[in-house]
C-alpha positions as CSV (number, residue, x, y, z in Angstrom):
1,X,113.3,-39.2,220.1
2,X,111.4,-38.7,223.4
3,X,107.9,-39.1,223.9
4,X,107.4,-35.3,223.6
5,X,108.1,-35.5,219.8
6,X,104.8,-37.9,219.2
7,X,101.4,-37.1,218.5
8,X,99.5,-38.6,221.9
9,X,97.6,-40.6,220.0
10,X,100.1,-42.1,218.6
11,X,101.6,-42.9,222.3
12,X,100.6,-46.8,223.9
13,X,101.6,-47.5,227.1
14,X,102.6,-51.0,229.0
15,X,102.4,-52.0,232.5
16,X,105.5,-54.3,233.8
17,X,107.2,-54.7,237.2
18,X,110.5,-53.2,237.8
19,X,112.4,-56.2,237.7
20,X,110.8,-57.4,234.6
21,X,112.1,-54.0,232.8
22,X,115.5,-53.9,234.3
23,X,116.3,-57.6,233.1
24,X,114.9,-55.9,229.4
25,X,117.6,-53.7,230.1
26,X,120.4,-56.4,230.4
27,X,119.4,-58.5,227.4
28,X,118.1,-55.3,225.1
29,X,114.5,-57.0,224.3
30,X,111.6,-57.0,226.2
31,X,109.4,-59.8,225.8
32,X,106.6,-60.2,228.3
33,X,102.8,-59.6,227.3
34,X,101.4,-59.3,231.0
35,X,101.9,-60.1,234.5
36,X,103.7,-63.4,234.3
37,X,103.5,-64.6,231.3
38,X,105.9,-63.8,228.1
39,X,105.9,-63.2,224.9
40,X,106.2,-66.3,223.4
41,X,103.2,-67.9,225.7
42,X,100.6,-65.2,224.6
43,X,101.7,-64.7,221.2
44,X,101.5,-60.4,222.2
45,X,102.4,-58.1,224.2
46,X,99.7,-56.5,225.9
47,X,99.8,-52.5,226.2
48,X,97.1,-50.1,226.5
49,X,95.9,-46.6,225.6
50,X,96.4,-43.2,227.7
51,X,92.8,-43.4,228.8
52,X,92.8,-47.9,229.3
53,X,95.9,-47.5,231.4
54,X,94.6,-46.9,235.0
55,X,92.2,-49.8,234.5
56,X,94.4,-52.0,233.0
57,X,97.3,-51.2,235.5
58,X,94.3,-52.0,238.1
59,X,92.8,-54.9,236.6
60,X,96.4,-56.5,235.6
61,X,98.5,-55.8,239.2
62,X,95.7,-54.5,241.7
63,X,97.3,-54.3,244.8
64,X,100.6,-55.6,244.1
65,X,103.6,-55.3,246.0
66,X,106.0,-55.2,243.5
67,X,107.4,-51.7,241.7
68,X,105.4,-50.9,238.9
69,X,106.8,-49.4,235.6
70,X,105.2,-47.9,232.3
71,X,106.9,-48.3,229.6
72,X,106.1,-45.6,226.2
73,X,106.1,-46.3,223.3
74,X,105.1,-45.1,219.6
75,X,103.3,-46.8,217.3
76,X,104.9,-45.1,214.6
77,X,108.3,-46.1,215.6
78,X,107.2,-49.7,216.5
79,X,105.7,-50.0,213.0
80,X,108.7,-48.1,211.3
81,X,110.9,-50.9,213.1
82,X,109.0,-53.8,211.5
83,X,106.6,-54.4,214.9
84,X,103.2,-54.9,214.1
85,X,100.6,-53.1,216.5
86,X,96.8,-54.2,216.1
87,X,94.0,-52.7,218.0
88,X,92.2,-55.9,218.9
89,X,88.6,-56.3,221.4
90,X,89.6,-57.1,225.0
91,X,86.4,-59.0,225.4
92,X,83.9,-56.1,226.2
93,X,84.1,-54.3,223.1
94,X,87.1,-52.1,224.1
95,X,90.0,-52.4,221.5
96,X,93.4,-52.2,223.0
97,X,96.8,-52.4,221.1
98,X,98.6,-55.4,220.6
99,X,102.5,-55.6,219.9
100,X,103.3,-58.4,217.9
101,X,106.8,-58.9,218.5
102,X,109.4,-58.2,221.1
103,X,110.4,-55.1,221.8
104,X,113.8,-53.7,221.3
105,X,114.3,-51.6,224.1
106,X,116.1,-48.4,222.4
107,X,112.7,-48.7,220.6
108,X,111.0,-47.6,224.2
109,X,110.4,-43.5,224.7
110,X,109.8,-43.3,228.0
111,X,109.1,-45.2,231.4
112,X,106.9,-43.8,234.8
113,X,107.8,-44.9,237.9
114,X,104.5,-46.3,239.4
């Protein structure tokens, strides 16, 4: 299935470095919430909307000089594969989705080259 196949609102999107994706790759999860920290410290993974992914690619790397990668993914499919997804307030009455699991990474749609 490719991303093309999903309803947009259905689509969440997460920021990650290169390197943090291509070790995914190897080991076939992906574990980390946000920039540095994983899975297991945050107790989510962080991801965002279509329209909270500019800020939130901003607010999380800025001016970063590492390789930036998005990685798709449906909330259907996450929830059909036993992965809860909860839209919880990021402080300032925003709501962005939260993955509460790893991620398997055949479970992953897409990816954008930042």
């Amino acid at each position: 299935m490719d991303a093309s196949e999903n309803s947009h609102d259905d689509l969440i999107f997460h920021v990650t470095t290169l390197a943090e994706w291509q070790q995914a790759q190897r080991t076939g999860i992906y574990d980390r919430s946000t920039k540095g920290k994983s899975f297991e410290q945050v107790g989510f993974i962080h991801a965002s909307t279509a329209i909270q992914l500019e800020g939130t690619k901003d607010y999380v790397y800025g001016a970063t000089a590492h390789d930036l990668v998005v990685l798709v993914m449906s909330q259907k499919t996450l929830a059909n594969a036993g992965i809860e997804v909860r839209l919880e307030d990021g402080g300032e009455g925003d709501f962005y989705p939260h993955i509460f699991a790893p991620i398997p990474v055949n479970l992953i749609l897409d990816t954008i080259n930042l």
